[in-house]
N, C-alpha and C positions, 0 to 999 in steps of 0.2 A: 357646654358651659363649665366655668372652671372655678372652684369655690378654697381660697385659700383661707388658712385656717391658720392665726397664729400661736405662740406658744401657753401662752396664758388664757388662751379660749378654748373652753373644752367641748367634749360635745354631752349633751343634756341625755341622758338616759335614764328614761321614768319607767319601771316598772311594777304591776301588778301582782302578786302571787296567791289567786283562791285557793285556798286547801280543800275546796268543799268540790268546786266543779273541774280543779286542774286546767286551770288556765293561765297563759301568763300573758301581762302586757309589754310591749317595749317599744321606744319613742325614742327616735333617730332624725333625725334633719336630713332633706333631699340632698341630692349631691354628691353621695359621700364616692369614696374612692370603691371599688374593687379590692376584697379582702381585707379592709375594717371591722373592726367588733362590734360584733349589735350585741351581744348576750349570755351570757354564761348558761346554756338550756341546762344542763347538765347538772346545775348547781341548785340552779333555782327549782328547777321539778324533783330535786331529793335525788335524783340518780346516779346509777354507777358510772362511767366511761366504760367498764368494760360492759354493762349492760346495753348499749348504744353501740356496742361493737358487734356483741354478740348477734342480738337482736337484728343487726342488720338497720340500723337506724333511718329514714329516708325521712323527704319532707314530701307532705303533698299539699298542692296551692293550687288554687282555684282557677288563678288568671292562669293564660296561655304563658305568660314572659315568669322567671323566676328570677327575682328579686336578689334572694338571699340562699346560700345554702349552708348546710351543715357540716362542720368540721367533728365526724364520729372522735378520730382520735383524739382531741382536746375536750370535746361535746361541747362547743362555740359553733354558736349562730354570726355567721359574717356575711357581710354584702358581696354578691356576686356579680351584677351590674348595677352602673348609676340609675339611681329613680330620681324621677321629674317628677315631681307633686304637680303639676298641672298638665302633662299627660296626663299622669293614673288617675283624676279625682276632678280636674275644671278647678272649679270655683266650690267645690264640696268642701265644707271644714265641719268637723276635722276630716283631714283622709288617713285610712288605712285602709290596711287588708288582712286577710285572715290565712294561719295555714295550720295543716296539723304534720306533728311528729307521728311514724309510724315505728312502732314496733312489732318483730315479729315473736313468736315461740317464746309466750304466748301473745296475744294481737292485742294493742294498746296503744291508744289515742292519748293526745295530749295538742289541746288548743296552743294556739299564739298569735297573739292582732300586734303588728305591728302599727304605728302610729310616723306617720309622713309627717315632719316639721317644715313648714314653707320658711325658706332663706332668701334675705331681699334679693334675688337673681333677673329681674326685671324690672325695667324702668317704664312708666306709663306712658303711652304711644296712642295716639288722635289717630282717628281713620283718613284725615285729610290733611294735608301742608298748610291748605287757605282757607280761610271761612270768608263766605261773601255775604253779608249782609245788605239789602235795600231797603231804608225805611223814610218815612216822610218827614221830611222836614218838622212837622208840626205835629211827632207825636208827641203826647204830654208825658211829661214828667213823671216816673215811677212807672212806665213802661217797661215789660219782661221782656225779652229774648233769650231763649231757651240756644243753649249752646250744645255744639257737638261733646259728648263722653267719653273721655278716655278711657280707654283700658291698659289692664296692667293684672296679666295673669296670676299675681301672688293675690294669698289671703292675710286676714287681720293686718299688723302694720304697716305688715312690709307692701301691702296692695296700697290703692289711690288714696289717699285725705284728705286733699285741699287744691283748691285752685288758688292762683293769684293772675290779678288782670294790672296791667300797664301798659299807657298812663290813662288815671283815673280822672283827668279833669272833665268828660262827661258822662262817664260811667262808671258804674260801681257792681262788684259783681258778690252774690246770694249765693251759698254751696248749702246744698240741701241733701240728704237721704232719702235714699226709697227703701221699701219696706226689708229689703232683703240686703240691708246695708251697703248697700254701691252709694257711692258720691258722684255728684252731676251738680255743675253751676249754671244760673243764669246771671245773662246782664242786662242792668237795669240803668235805665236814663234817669240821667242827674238834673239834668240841665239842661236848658229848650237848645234844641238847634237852627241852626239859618245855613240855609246853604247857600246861600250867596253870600257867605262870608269863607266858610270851609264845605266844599261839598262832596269828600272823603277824610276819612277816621280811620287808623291805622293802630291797631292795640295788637300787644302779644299776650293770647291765654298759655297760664303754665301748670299743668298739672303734677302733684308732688307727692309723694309715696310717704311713711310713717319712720323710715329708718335713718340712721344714722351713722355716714351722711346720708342722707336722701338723695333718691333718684327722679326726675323729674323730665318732662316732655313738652315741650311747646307747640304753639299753632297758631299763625294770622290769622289775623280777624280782619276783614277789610269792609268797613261803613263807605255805603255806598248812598246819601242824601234822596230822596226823590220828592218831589213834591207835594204837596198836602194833601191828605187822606186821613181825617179826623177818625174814623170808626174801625176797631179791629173786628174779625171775625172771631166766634166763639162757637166751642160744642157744646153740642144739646146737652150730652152728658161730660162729668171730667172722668170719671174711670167705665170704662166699656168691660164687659166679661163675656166671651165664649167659649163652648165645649166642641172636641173635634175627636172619633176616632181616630188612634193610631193609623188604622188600616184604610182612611177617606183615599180616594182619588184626587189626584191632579185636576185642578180647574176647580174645586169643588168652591162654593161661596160660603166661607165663614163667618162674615158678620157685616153690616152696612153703615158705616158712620157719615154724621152729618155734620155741620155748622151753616150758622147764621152771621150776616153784617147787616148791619143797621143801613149802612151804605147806600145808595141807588145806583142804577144804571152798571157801568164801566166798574165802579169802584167798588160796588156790591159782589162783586165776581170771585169765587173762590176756588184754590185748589188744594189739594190733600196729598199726604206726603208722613212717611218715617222717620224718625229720628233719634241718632241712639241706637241703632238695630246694630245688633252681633251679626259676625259674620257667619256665624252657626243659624239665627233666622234670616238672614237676606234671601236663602236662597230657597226660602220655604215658604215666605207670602209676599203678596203683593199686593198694593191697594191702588185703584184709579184713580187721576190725580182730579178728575172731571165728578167721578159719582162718588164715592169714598167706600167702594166695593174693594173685602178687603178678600181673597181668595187663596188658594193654599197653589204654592208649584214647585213642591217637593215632596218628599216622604219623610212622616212621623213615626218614631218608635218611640212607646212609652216607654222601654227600657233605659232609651237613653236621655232622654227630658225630658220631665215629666208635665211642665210648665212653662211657656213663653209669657216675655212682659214687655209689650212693644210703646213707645211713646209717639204719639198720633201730631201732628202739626196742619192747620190751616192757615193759607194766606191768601193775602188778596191782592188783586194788581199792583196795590203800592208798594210791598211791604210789611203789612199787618200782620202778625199772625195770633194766631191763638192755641195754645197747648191742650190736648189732652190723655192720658193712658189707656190702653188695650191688653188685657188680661187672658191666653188662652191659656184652659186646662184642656191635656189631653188624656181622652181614656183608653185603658188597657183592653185589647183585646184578645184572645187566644191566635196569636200568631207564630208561637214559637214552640218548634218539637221539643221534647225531650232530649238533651245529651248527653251518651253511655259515653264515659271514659271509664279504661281500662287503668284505675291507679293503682293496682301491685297486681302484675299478671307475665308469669314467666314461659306460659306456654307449655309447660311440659309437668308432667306426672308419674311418678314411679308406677308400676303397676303392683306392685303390692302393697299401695298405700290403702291404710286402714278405709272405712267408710267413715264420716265427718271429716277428713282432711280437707284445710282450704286450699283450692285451688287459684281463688282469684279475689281481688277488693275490688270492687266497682262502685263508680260517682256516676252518680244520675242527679241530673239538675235540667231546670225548665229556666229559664229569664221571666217568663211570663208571675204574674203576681195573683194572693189568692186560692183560688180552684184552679185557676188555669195555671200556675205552678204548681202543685201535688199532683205528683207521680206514683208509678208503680212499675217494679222491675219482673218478667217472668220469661222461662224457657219456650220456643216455640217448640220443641222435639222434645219425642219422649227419648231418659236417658241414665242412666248411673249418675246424676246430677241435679241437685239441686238451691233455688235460691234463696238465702236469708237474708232479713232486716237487720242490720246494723246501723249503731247512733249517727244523727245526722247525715240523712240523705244515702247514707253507704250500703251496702248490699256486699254480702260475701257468696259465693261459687262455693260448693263443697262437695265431696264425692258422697251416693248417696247406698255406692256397691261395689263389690271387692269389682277388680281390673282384670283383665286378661289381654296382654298386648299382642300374643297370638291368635289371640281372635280376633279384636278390633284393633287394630294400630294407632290409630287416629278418630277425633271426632270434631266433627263441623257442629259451632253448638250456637244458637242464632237466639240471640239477648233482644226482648222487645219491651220498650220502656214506652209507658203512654201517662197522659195526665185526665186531671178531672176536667178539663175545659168540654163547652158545647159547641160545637162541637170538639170531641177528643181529639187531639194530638198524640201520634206516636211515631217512635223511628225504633228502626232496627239496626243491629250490629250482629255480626258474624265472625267466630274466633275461631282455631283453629286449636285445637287441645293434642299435644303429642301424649300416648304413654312410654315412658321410657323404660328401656326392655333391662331387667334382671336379670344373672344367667339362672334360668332356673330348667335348661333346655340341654344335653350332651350333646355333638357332633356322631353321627352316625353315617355308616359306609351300610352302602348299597350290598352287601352281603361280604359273609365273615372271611373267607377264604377266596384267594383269587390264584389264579393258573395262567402263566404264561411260558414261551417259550424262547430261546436265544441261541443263536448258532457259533460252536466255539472259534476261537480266531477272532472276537469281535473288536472292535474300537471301543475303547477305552473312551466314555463320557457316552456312549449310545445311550437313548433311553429305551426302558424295557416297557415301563406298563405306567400308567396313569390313574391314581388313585383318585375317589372324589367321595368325600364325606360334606355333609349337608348337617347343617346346625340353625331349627326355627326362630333361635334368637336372630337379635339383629346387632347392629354395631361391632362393636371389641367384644361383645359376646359370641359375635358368631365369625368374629375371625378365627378362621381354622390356620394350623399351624402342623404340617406332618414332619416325622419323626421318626427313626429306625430304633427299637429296643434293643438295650446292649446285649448281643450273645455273641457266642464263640460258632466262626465255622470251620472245622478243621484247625482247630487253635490260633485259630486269630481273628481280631474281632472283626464284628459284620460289616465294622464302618470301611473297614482293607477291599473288601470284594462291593461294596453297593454306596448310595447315595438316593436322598428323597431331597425334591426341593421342598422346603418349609412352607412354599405358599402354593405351588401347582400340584401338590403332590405327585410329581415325575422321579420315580425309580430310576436311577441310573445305575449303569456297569462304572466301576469306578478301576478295573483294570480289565486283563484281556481273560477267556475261561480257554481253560482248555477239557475238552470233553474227557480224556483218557486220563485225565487225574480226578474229576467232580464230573458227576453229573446230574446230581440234583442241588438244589439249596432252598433250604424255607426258615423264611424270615420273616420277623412280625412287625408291621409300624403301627404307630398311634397317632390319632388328630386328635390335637387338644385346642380347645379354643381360648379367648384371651379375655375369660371372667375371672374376677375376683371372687371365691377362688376358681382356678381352671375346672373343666369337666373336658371327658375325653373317653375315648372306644378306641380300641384292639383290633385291628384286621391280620389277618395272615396271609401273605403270599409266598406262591410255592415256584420257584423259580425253573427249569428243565433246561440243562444243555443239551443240543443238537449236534448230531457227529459232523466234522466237515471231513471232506479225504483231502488231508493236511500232512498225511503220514504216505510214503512210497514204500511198496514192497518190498521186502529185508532178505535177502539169500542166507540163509543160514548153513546151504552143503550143495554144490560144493565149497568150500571157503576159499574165499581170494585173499590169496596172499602177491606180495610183491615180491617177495623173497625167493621163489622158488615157482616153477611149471608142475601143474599136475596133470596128472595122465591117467585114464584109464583103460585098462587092458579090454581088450576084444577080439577075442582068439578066432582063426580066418575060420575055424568047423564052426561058428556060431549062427545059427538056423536063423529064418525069418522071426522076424516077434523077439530077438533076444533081450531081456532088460539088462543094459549096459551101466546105467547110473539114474539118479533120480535127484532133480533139480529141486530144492525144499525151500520155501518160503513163506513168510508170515508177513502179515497187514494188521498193525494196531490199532485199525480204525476197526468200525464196526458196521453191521450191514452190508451193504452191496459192495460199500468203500470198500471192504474185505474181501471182497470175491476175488477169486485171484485166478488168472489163464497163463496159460505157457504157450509161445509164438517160438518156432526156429527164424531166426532172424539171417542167418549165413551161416552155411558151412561150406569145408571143403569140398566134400561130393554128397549134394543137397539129396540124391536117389537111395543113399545108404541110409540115413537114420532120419527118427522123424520123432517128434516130440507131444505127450498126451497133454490137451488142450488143459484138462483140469488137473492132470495131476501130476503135472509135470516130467514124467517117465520117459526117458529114450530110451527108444528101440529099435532093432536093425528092421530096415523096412524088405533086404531083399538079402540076399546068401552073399556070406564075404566070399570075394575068387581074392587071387594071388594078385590081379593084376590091380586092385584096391591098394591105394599109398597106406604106407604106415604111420603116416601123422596124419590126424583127421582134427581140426579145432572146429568147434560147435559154436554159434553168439545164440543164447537162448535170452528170448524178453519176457519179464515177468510181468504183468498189465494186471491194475484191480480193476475195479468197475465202476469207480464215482466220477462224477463230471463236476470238471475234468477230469480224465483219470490218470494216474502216474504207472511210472515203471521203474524198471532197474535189471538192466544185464549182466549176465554172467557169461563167461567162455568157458568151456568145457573142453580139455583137450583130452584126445582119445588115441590110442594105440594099437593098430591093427597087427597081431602078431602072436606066434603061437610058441614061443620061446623068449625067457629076457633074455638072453646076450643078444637076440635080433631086435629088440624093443633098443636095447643100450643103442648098440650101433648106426640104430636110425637116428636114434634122438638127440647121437652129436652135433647133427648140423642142425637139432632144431631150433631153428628161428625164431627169434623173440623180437616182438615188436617194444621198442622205444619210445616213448614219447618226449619231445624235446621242444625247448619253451626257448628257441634263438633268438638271438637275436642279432638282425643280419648288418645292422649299425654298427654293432659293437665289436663284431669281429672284422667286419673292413676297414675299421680305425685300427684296429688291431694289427691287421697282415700291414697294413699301408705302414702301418709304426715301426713292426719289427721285422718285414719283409726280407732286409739286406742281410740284419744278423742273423735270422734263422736259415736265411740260402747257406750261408756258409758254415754257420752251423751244423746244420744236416750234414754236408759234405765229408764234413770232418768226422761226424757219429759215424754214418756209413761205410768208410772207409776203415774207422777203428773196428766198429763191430764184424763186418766181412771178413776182416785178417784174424778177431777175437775167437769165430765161431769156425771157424777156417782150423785153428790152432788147438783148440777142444776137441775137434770132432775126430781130430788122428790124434789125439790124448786118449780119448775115449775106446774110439777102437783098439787100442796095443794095450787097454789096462784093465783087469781086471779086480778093479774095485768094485764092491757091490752098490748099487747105482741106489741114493736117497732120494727117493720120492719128493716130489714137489708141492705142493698145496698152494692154487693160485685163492686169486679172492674168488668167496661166490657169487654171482652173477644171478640178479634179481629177477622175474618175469612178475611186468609193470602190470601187465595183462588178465595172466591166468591167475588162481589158486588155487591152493594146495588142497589135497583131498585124505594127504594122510595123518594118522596123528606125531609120528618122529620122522626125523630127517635121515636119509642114510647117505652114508658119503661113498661112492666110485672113485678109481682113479684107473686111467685107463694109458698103457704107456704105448705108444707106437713106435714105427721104426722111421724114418726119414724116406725108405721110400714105398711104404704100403700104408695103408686106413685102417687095416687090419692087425689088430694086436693083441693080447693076453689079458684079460679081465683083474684085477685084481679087487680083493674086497677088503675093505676095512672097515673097524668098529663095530658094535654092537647093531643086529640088526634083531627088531621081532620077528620069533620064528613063525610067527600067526601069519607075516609078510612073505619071506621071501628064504630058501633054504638053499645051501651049497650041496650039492653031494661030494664023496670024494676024488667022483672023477673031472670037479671042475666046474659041472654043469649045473646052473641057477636053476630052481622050482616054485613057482607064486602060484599060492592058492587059488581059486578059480574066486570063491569069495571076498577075496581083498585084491584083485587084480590092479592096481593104480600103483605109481612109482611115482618120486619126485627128482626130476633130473634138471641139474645147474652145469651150464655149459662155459666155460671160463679157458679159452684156448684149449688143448685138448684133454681137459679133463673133464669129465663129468661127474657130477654131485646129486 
């Protein structure tokens, strides 16, 4: 329904304000829109807005639907949904309802009855389109017929007030009152009828409301003549009274009315009937139309009628009838439990709230009236809780003993409310009370120090070790959070070498270790968890790198050089067992990684010398003879002992020989091996490229150099110049290395046609090496036997 409202029409607000019991009234007209002003709360109750802030301001009301709520920030009471006065109330005037303001810190009630204004929003409405009347031609004059009653849900003016009947030329119609001020008409005969002149009558009843303009309902009436039947029937009584419990059965017989007609035979014959009846009692009694047994076949609730007012009708075959009234009261009985509403209940509790802290408002209310409405609120468990009387009907929850959410968490707390009826009425409700945890609890690790291990060489993001700290709180209290404490390891900080995830607490390597720079590390993290403020514990963990064999064993003597072949001497008188040289190596690993073996992997003549497993030593395994070559090259493997395990070779080249100018001489032609990285693409594009010019190029060198060295060589002979030494480049061995600590330079001149030629020495040599005497003849200590000889066309170095 939709209630337009013009400019000049306000809306009527009446208010009360006790200063004694703080109450106020206020009185609003149905209809109104959603978020209109009922009330300045705030004003009228002396208060602050920010008190209504603070407080946490709330309404509580009684009905399940909420009408109106509270606007804290302004502290206006405005409409929340439309109200219907004749929903919320019937035919009750006045109507309201009741609600309170809560405040909280500290707890403060404050009434407010609102007052329902009925607005003409309904027009009066017949239960029927057509009224049939039959009546006898020959009833007399000033004859009643009782007419069907309009309704018309509004109250005071805007409800029914008047009937009017047209046309009046044989009837006139009586608007009378019943006690509870409802309006009903009857219609009364004017003037005799004949129906052999008209023998139907055709009037419209109109029922009309109080407002302006008024609202108004019609209903045919259709007179229907019958023939003469002088005598109506009448009750014994005109107002009937019965009493009925609410809680009677179906079928149950409420009261037996009767009437008499004077009438005989046929005409004396009556039947019995309702009239008038709401559609709220049609379906709650019933009366025989034959005996006037009137009986109940529905269910009564005192709560919600407390009184039926039924009007009785007899008639007789013609026509006739006779009115009279039926009055039930109904009585109350104890049919309705107790109901616990939770009106300010948040469920939750700190645990170190004081003892008297309220935890909860609770409404208890019965429908029943009396004794059998007074209730009582108590705990079924014992518990740190208990219940108090508060004004009107309300009960508060309050704690009764300090909390510990480490002990109990939660509690199941079972509210049983019963009344004084006979029998008593009670129901139960069951709530569930959280305590909400404080951190009043550290995170704590399973023991202070922890020891793990990692092996170096690792991957970078490996996890090492899995911290777990337990904190009895609960929630963002006992969220744990780990953490590395800032120190320095090795000068720089811990964060460079490790990582904790903040919520698994996983350690991780955050680069790679290597054992032979670190091999230990201890660092400290902390779980802190996420109360206000934090609490948190210290663990240590101690970290140990593990060796891997990562490192290959390192020759340290004899030394490889590129630059130059070393040799050592081994004179042919050298006995069995001789120690000729001794292979030195080192492993930066540690452990077994470390162990180190010496293998002869190839030699020249594998009978002659042989190699000490641990400690590297060669020695001649059997007597040098003459017919033993003078170049002997050794491959000796150095193996450690980790798995895998590495290596690294060395060649050791050896000198069989008991004179150097006979060491020299051999060592001209010794042979160095080369290593060469070809590439057989690139030099057949090559030859293919320059094939033609190099033919002929050649041709031409060849022939120039033939005639060149042709021409020197009988220069040479006829001249005696003294002949300037040559110095070619020195010539590297890719292979061996060198064993001594200076380089001595040879140069060795021959003739063209012998191998055999005059030693000549140059530059400084250690005399701790090798000595000339004056007749020519080299001498090498027996203790530094070894020479470095570079072979570059016929010179050696």
């Amino acid at each position: 329904r939709c209630v337009k409202w013009s400019a000049g029409f306000s809306i009527f607000l009446l208010f009360v304000l006790n200063t004694v019991t703080g109450q106020i009234r206020y009185s609003i007209p149905e209809e109104m829109r959603p978020g209109l002003f009922v009330g300045d709360v705030a004003k009228d109750l002396g208060l602050d807005v920010k008190r209504l802030v603070s407080g946490r301001a709330r309404l509580v009301i009684d009905d399940s639907r909420q009408y109106v709520e509270l606007n804290r920030d302004k502290g206006q009471l405005v409409v929340k949904e439309r109200i219907d006065r004749e929903q919320l109330c019937g035919q009750k005037s006045p109507c309201s309802f009741g609600l309170e303001i809560l405040l909280e810190n500290p707890l403060e009630f404050f009434s407010i009855t609102i007052e329902i204004q009925d607005i003409n929003d309904h027009a009066p409405v017949f239960s029927k389109k057509e009224i049939i009347l039959e009546i006898s031609e020959s009833t007399p004059i000033g004859t009643i017929f009782l007419l069907d009653t309009a309704t018309d849900p509004d109250v005071g003016l805007n409800s029914l007030q008047s009937y009017s009947l047209k046309p009046t030329d044989n009837f006139a119609l009586n608007q009378l009152s019943r006690s509870d001020g409802s309006k009903y008409a009857e219609m009364v005969l004017q003037s005799l009828l004949d129906r052999e002149k008209q023998s139907e009558h055709s009037l419209i009843l109109t029922a009309i409301d109080g407002r302006d303009p008024p609202r108004s309902g019609t209903v045919k009436i259709l007179v229907k003549l019958l023939d003469a039947n002088d005598n109506s029937p009448i009750f014994t009584e005109t107002i009937y009274k019965a009493s009925v419990a609410e809680n009677a059965v179906k079928g149950m017989l409420i009261i037996k009315v009767s009437a008499s007609d004077a009438d005989e035979g046929y005409n004396g014959n009556v039947t019995y009937s309702f009239t008038h009846i709401g559609e709220d009692a049609a379906h709650l009694f019933q009366i025989s139309a034959a005996t006037g047994d009137i009986t109940l076949t529905g269910n009564l609730d005192y709560e919600t009628v407390q009184q039926y007012e039924l009007n009785l009708q007899v008639k007789d075959p013609w026509g006739l009838t006779g009115a009279s009234k039926l009055v039930i009261d109904v009585v109350d009985v104890n049919d309705n439990s107790p109901v616990i509403t939770m009106t300010s209940f948040s469920g939750k509790i700190q645990e170190d709230s004081p003892p008297g802290t309220v935890v909860a408002l609770i409404s208890v209310q019965d429908l029943d009236s009396g004794k059998n409405g007074q209730v009582r609120l108590s705990l079924e468990q014992n518990s740190p809780f208990t219940i108090k009387q508060s004004p009107r009907k309300y009960y508060t929850l309050v704690t009764d003993a300090p909390l510990d959410r480490e002990k109990v968490s939660s509690f199941n707390l079972t509210l049983v409310a019963s009344d004084e009826g006979s029998p008593s009425l009670f129901s139960k409700r069951t709530i569930t009370l959280d305590i909400i945890d404080i951190n009043d609890n550290a995170p704590a690790f399973s023991q202070r120090e922890y020891k793990t291990y990692i092996l170096e060489n690792n991957t970078p993001g490996v996890s090492l070790l899995t911290l777990q700290a337990t904190d009895s709180d609960a929630g963002q209290n006992a969220r744990i959070a780990y953490y590395l404490i800032d120190t320095d390891v090795n000068g720089s900080p811990v964060s460079s070498y490790f990582s904790v995830n903040a919520d698994s607490g996983v350690i991780y390597a955050v680069r790679s270790f290597d054992y032979e720079q670190l091999k230990e590390f201890k660092i400290h993290v902390r779980a802190q968890d996420g109360g206000s403020p934090p609490l948190g514990s210290n663990a240590t963990v101690i970290i140990n790198v593990q060796d891997q064999n990562d490192n290959a064993p390192q020759v340290l003597y004899p030394v490889q050089s590129g630059a130059s072949v070393v040799a050592e001497i081994v004179p042919r008188s050298a006995d069995v067992g001789y120690l000729v040289t001794k292979v030195v190596a080192v492993d930066v690993d540690s452990g077994q990684n470390a162990w180190l073996s010496y293998k002869l992997q190839k030699a020249t003549d594998r009978v002659l010398f042989e190699v000490g497993l641990q400690n590297g030593e060669i020695r001649t395994v059997r007597q040098v003879t003459d017919k033993d070559a003078v170049k002997q090259r050794l491959t000796v493997v150095v193996e450690d002992n980790g798995q895998p395990s590495r290596s690294a070779t060395v060649n050791v080249n050896l000198a069989v020989a008991d004179s150097f100018p006979e060491v020299l001489s051999e060592f001209t032609d010794f042979t160095h091996e080369k290593e060469y990285n070809n590439s057989l693409t690139f030099y057949l594009v090559l030859a293919l490229a320059a094939v033609s010019f190099l033919f002929i190029t050649c041709l031409v060198v060849i022939i120039s150099v033939k005639i060149y060295r042709w021409r020197q060589s009988r220069l040479y002979c006829h001249s005696n110049l003294p002949v300037i030494p040559y110095y070619p480049p020195r010539y590297a061995d890719t292979v061996g290395t060198g064993t001594l600590q200076h380089v001595h330079n040879y140069e060795i001149y021959r003739t063209t046609d012998s191998r055999k030629s005059d030693v000549r020495y140059f530059g400084p040599i250690s005399q701790s090496l090798m000595s000339v005497d004056t007749s020519g003849t080299e001498t090498i200590p027996k203790e530094k036997r070894s020479i470095d000889f570079t072979e570059a066309g016929n010179t050696l170095v």
